[in-house]
N, CA, C and O atoms as CSV, one atom per row, in Angstrom:
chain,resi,resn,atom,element,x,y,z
A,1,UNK,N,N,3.881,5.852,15.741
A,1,UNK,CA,C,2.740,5.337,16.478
A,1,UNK,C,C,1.504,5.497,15.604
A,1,UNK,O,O,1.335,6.413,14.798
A,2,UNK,N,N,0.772,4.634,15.823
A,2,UNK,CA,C,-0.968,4.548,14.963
A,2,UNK,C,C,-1.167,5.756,15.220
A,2,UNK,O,O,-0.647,6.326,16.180
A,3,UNK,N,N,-2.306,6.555,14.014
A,3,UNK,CA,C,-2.907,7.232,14.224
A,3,UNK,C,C,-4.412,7.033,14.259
A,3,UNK,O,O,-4.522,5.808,14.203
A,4,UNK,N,N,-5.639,7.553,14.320
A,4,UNK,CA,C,-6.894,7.038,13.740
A,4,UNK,C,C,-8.251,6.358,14.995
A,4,UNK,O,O,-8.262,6.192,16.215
A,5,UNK,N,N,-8.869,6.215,14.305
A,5,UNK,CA,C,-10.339,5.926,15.146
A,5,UNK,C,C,-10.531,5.001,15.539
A,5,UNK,O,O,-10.343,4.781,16.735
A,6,UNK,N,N,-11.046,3.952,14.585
A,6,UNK,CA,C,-11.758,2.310,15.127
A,6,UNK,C,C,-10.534,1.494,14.948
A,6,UNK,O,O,-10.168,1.324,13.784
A,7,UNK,N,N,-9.814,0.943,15.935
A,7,UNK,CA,C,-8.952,0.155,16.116
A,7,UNK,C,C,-9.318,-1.293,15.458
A,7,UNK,O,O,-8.601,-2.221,15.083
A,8,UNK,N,N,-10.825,-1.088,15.475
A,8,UNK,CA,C,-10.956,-3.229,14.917
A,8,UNK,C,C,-10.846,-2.935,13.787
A,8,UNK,O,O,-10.565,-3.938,13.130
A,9,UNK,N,N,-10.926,-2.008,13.161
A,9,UNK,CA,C,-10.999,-1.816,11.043
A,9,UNK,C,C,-9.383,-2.124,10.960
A,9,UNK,O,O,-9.006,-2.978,10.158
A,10,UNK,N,N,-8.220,-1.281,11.964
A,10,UNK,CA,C,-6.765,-0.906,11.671
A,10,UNK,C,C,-6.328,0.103,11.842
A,10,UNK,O,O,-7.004,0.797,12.601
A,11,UNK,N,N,-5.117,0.713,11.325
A,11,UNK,CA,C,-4.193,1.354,11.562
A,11,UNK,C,C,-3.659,2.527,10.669
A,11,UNK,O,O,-3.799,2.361,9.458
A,12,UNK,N,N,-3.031,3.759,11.115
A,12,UNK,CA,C,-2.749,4.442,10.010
A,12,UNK,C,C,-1.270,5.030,10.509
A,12,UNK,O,O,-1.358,5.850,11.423
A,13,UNK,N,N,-0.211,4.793,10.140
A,13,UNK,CA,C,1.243,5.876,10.570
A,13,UNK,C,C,1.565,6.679,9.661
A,13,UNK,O,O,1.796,6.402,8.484
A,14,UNK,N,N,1.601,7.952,10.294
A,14,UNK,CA,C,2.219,9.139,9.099
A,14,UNK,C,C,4.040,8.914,9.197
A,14,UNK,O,O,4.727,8.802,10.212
A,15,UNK,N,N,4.253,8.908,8.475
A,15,UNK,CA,C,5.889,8.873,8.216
A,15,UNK,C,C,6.356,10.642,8.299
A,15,UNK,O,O,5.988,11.438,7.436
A,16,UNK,N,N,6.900,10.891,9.056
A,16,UNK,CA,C,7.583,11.946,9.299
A,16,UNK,C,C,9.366,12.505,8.877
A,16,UNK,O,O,10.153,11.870,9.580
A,17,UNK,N,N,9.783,13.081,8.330
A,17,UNK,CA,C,11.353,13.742,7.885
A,17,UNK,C,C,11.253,14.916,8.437
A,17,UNK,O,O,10.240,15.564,8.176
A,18,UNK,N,N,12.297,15.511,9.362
A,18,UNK,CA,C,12.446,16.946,9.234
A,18,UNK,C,C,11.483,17.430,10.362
A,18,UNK,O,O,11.590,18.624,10.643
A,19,UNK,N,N,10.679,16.798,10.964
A,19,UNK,CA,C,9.245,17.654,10.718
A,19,UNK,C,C,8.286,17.636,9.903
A,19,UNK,O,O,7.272,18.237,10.257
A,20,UNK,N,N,8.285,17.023,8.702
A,20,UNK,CA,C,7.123,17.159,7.941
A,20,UNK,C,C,6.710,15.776,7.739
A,20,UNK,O,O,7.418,14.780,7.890
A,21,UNK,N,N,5.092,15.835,7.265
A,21,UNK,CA,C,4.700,14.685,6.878
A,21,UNK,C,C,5.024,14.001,5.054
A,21,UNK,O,O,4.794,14.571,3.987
A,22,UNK,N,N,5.392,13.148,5.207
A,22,UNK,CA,C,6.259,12.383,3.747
A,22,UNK,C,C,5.602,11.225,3.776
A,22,UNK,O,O,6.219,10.521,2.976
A,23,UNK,N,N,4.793,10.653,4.180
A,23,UNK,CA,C,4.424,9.220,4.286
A,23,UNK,C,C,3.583,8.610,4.927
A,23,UNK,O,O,3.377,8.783,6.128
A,24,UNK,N,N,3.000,7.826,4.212
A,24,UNK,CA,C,1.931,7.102,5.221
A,24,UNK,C,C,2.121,5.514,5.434
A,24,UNK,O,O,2.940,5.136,4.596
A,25,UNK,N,N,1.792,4.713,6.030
A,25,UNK,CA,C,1.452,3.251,6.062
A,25,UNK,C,C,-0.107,2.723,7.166
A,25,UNK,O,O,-0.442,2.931,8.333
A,26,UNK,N,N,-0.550,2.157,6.278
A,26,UNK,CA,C,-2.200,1.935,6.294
A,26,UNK,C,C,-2.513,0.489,6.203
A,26,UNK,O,O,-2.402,-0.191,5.183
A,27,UNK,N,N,-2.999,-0.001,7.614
A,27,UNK,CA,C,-2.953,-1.017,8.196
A,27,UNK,C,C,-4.431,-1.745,7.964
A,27,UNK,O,O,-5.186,-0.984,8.568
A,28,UNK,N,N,-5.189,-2.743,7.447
A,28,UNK,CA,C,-6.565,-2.710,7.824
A,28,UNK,C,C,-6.808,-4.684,8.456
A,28,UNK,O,O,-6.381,-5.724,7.953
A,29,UNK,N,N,-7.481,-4.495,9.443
A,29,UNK,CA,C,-7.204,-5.737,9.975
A,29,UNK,C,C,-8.419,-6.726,9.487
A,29,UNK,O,O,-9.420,-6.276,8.930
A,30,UNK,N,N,-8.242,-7.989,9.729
A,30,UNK,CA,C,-9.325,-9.576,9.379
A,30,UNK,C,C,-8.699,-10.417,10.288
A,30,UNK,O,O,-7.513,-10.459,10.614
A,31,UNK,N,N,-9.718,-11.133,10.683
A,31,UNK,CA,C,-9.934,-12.618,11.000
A,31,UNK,C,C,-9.877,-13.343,10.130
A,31,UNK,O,O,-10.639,-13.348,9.163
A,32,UNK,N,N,-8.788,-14.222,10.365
A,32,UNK,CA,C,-8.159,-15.401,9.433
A,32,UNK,C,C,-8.179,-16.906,10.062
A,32,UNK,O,O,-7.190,-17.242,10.714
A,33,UNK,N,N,-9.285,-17.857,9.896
A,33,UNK,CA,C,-9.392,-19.026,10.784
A,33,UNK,C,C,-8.117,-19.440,10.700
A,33,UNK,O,O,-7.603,-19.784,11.765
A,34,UNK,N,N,-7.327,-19.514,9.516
A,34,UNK,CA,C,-5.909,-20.684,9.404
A,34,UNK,C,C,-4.954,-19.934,10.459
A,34,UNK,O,O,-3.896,-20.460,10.808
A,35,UNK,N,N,-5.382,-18.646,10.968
A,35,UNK,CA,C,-3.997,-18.078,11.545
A,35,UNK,C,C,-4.880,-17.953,13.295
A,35,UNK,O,O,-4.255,-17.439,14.223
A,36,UNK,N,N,-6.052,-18.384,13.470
A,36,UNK,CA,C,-6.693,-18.536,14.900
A,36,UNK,C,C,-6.717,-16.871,15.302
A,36,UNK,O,O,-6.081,-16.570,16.311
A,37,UNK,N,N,-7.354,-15.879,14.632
A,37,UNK,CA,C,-6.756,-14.720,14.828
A,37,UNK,C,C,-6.724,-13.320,13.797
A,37,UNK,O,O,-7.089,-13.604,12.656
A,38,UNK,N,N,-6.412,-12.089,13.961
A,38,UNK,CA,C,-6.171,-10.780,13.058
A,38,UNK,C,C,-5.012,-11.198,12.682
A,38,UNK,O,O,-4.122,-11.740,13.338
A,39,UNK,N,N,-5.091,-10.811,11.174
A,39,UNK,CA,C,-4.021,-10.665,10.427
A,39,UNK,C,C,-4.050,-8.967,10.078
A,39,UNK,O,O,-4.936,-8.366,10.685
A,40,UNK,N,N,-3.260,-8.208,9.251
A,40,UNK,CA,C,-3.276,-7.227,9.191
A,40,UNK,C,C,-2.400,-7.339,7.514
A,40,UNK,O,O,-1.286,-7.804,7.271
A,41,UNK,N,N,-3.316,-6.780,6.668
A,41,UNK,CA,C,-3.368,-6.714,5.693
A,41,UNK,C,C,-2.917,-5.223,5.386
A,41,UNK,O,O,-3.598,-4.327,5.886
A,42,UNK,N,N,-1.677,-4.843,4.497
A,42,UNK,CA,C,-0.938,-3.480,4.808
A,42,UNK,C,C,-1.330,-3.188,3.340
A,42,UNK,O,O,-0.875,-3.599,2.272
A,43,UNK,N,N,-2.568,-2.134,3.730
A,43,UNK,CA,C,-3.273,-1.665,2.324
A,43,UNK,C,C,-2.608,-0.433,1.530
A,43,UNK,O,O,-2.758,-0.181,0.334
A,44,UNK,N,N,-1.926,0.195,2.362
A,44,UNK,CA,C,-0.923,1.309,1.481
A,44,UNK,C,C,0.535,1.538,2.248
A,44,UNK,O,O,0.579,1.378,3.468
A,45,UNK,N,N,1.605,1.876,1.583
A,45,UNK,CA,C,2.645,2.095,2.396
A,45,UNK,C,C,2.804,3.294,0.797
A,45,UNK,O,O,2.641,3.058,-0.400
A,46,UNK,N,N,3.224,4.694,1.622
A,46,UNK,CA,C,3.660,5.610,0.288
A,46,UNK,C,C,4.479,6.559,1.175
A,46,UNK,O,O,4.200,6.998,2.291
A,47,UNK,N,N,5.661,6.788,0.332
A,47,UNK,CA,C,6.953,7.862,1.178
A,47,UNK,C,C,6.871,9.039,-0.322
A,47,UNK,O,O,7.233,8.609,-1.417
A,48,UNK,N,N,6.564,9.926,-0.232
A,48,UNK,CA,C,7.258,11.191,-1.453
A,48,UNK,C,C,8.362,10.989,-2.045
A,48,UNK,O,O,9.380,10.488,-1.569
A,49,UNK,N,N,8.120,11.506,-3.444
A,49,UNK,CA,C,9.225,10.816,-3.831
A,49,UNK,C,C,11.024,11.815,-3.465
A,49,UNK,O,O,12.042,11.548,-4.104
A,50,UNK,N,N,10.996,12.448,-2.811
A,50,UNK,CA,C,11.849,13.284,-2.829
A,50,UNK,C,C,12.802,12.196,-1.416
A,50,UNK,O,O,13.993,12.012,-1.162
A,51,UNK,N,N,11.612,11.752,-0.861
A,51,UNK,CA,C,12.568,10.673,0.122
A,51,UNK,C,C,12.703,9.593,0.094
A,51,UNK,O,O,12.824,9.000,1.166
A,52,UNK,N,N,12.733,8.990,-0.941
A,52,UNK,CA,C,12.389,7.449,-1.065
A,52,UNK,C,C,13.801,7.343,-1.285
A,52,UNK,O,O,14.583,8.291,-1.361
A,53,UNK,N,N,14.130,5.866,-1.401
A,53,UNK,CA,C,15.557,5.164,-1.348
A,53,UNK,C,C,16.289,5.889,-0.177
A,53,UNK,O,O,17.418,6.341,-0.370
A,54,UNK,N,N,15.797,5.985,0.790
A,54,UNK,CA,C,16.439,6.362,2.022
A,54,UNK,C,C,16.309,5.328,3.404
A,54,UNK,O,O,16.971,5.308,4.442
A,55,UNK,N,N,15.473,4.718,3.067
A,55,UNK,CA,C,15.755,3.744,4.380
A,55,UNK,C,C,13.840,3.313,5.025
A,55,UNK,O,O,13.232,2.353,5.499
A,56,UNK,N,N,13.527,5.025,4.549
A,56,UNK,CA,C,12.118,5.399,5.297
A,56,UNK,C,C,11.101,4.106,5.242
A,56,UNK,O,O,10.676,3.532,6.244
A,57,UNK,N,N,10.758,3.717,3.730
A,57,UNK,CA,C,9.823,2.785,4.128
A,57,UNK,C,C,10.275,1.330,4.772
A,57,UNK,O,O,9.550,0.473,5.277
A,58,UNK,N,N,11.291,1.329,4.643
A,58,UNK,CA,C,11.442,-0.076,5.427
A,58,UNK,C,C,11.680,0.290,6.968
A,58,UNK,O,O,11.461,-0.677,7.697
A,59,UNK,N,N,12.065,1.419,7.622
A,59,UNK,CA,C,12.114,1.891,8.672
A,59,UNK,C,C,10.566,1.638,9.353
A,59,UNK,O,O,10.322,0.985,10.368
A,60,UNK,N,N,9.787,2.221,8.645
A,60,UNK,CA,C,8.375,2.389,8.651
A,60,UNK,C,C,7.346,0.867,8.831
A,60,UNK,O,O,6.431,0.537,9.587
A,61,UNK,N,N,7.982,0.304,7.843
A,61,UNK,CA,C,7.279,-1.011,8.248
A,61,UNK,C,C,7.765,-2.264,9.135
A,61,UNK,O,O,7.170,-3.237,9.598
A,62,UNK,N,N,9.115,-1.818,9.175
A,62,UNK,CA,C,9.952,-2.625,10.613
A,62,UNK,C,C,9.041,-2.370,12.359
A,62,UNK,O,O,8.748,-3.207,13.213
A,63,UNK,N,N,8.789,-0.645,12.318
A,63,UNK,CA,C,8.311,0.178,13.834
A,63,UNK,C,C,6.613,-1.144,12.930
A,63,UNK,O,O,6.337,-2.139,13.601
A,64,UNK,N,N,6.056,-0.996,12.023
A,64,UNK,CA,C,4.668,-1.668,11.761
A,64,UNK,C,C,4.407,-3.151,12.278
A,64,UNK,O,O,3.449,-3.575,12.923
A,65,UNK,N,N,5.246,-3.647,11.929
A,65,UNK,CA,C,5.648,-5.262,12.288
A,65,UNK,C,C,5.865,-5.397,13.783
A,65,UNK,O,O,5.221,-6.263,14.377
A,66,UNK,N,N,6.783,-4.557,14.502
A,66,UNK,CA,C,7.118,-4.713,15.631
A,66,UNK,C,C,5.790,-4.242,16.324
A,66,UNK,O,O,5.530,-5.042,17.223
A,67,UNK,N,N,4.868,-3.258,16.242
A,67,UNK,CA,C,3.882,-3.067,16.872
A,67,UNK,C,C,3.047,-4.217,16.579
A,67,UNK,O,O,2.671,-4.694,17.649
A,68,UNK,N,N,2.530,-4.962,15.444
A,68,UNK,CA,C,1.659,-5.966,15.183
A,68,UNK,C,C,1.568,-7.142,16.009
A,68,UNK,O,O,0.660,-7.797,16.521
A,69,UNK,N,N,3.338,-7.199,15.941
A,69,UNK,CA,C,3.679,-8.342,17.045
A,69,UNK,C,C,2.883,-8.187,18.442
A,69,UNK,O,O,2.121,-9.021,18.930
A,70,UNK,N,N,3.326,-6.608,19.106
A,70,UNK,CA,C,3.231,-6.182,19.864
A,70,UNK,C,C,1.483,-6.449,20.748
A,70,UNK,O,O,1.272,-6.464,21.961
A,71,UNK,N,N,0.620,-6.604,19.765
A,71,UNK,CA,C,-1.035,-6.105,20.095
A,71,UNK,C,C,-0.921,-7.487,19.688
A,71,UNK,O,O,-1.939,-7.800,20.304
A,72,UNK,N,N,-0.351,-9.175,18.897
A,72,UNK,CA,C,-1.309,-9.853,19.198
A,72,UNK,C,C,-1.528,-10.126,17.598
A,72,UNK,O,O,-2.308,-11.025,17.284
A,73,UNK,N,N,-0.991,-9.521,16.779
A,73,UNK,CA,C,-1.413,-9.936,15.314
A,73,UNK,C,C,-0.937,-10.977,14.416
A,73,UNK,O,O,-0.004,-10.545,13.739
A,74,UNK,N,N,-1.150,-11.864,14.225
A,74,UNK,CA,C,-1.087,-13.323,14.077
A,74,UNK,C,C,0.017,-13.365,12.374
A,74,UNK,O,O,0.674,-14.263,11.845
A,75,UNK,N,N,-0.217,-12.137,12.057
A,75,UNK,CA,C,0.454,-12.337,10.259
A,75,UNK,C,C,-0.012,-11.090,9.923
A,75,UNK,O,O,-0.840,-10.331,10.426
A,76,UNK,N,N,0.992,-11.026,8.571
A,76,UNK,CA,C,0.944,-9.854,7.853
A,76,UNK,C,C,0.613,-10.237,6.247
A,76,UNK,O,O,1.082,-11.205,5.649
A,77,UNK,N,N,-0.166,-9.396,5.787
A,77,UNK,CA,C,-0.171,-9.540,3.759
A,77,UNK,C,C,-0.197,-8.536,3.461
A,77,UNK,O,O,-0.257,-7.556,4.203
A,78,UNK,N,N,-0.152,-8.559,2.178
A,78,UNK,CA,C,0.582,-7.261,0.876
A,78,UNK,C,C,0.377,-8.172,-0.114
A,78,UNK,O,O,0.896,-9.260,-0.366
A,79,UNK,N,N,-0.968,-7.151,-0.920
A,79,UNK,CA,C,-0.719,-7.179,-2.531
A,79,UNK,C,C,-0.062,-6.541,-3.430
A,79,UNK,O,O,0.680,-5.600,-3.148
A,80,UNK,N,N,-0.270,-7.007,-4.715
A,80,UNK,CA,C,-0.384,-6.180,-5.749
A,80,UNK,C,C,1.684,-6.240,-5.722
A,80,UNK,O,O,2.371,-5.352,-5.218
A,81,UNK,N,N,2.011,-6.993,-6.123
A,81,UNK,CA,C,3.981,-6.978,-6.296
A,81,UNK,C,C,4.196,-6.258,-7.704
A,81,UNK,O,O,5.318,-6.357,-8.199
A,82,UNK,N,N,3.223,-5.548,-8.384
A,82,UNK,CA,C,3.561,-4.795,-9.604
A,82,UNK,C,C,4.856,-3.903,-9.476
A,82,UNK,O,O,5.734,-3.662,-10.305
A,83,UNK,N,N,4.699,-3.507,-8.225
A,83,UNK,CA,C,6.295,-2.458,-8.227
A,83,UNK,C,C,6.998,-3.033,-7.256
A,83,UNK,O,O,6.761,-3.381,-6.099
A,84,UNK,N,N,8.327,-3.071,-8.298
A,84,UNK,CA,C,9.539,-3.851,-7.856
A,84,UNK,C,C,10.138,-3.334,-6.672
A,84,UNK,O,O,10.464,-3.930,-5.645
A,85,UNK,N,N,10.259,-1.775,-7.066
A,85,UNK,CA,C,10.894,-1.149,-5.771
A,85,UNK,C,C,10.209,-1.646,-4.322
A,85,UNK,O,O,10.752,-2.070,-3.302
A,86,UNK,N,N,8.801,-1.421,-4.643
A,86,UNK,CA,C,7.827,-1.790,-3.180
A,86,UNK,C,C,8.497,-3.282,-2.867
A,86,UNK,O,O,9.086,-3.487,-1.806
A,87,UNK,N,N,8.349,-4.305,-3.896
A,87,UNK,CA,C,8.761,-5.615,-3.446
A,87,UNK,C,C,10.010,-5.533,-2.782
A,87,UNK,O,O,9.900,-5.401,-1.563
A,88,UNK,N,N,10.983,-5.565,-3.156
A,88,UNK,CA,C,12.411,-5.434,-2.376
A,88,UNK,C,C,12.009,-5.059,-0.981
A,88,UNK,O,O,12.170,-5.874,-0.073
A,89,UNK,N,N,11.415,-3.685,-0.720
A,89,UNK,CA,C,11.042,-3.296,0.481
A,89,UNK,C,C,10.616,-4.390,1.706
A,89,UNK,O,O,11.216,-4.502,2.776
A,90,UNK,N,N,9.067,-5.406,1.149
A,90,UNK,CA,C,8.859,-6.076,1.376
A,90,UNK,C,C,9.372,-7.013,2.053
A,90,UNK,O,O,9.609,-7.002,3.261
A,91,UNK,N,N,9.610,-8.075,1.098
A,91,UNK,CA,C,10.747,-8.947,1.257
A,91,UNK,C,C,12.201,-8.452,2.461
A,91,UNK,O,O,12.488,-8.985,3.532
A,92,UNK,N,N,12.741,-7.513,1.910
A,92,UNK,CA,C,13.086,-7.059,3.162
A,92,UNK,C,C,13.155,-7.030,4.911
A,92,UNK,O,O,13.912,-7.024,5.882
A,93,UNK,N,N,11.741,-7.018,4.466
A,93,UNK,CA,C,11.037,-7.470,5.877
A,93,UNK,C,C,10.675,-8.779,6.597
A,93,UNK,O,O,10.281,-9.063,7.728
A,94,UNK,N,N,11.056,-9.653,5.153
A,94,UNK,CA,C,10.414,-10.918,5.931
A,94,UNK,C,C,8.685,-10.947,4.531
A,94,UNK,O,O,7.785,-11.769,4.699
A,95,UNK,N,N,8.671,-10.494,4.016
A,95,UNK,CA,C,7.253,-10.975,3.325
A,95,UNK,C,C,8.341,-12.066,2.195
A,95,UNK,O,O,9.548,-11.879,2.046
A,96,UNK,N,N,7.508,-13.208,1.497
A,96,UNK,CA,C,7.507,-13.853,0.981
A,96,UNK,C,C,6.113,-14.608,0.351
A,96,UNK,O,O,5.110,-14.895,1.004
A,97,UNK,N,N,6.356,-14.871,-1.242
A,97,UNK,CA,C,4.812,-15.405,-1.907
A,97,UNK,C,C,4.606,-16.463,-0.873
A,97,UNK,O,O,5.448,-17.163,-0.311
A,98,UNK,N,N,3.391,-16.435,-0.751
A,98,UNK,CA,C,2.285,-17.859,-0.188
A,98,UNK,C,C,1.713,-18.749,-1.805
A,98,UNK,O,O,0.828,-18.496,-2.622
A,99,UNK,N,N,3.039,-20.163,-1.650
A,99,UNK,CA,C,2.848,-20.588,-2.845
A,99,UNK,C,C,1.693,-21.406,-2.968
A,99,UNK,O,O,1.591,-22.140,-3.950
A,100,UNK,N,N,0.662,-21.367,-1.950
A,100,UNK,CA,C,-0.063,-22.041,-1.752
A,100,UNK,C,C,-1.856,-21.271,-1.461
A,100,UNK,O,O,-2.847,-21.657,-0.841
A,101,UNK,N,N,-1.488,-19.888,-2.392
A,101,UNK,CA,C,-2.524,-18.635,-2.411
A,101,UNK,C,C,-3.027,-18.320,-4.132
A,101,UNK,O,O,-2.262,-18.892,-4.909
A,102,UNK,N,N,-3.641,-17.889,-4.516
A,102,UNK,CA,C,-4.200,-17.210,-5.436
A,102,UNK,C,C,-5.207,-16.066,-5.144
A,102,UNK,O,O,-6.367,-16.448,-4.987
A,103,UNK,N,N,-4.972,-14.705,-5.040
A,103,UNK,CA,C,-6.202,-13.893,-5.077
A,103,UNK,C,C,-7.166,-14.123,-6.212
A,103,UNK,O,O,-6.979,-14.418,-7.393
A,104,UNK,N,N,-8.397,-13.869,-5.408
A,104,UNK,CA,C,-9.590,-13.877,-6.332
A,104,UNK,C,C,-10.288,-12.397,-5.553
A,104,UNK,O,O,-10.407,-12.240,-4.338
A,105,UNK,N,N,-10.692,-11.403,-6.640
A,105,UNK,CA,C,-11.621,-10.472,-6.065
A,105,UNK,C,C,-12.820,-10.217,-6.932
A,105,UNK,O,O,-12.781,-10.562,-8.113
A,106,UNK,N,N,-13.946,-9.601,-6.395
A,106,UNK,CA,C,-15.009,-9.522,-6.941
A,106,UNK,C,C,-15.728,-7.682,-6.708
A,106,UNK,O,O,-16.344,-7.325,-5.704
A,107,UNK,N,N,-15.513,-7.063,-7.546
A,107,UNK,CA,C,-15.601,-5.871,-7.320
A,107,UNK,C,C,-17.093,-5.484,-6.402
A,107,UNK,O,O,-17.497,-6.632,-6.214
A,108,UNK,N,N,-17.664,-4.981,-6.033
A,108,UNK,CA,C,-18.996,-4.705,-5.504
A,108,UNK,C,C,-19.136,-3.110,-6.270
A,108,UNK,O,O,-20.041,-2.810,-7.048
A,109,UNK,N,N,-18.504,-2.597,-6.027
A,109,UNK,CA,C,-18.144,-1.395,-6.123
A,109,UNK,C,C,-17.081,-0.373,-7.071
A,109,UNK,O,O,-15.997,-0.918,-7.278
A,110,UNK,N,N,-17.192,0.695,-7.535
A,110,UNK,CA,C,-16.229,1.175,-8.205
A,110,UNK,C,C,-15.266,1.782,-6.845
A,110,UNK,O,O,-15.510,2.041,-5.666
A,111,UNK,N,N,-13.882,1.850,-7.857
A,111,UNK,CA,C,-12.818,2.088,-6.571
A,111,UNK,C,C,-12.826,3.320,-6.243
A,111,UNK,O,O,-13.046,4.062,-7.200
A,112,UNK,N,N,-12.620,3.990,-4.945
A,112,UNK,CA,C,-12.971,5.282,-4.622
A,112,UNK,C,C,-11.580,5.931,-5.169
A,112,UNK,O,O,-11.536,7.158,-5.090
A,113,UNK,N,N,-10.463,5.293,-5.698
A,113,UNK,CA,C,-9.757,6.233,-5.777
A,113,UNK,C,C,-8.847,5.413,-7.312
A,113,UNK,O,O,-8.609,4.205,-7.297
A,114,UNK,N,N,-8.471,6.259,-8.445
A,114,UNK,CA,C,-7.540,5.156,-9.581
A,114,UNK,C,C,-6.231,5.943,-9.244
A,114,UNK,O,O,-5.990,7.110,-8.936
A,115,UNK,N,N,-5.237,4.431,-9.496
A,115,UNK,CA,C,-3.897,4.887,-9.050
A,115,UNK,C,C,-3.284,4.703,-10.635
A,115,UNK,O,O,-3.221,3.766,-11.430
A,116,UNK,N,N,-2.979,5.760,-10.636
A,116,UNK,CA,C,-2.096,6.008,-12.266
A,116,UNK,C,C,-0.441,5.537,-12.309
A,116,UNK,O,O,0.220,6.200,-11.509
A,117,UNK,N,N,0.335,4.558,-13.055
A,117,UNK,CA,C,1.950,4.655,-13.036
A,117,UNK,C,C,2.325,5.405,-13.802
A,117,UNK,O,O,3.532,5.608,-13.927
């Protein structure tokens, strides 16, 4: 289940094993005229690595999808396909390229956080 504050920004689920926390998936929502509606743009999905290839994140974003449906959310996106493992996940689910997209971004800002491979 969501965790978190302002429902119009999105969403946050801790992924749980055992009892402990292993994971997160981080939801942040937009208005999309082509989709009449919130889309929900899935800005992080991360499991430890001690549990990964277990099922968890696709478990995780199956309960994500089914709630999205659930409230009314018109579509889902995911950037950044640099990691393969994440893609499979994806796809998995039902994501597929929009051959009919190109990101364009424009920084404003430095990023609050650098992600190292």
């Amino acid at each position: 289940m969501p965790t978190g504050g302002d429902v119009h920004l999105g969403y946050v689920w801790v992924i749980q094993a055992n009892g402990d926390d292993i994971g997160h998936v981080v939801v942040t929502l937009r208005f999309l005229m082509e989709y009449g509606g919130l889309i929900a743009c899935l800005d992080d999905l991360y499991v430890a690595p001690p549990w990964r290839n277990q099922g968890l994140s696709t478990a995780a974003l199956a309960e994500v999808r089914h709630f999205c449906e659930g409230v009314g959310v018109r579509a889902m996106t995911v950037e950044g396909f640099g990691n393969g493992a994440a893609q499979k996940v994806y796809r998995r689910l039902g994501f597929d390229e929009a051959h009919d997209r190109q990101l364009l971004a424009l920084s404003l800002a430095s990023p609050s956080h650098v992600v190292t491979t």
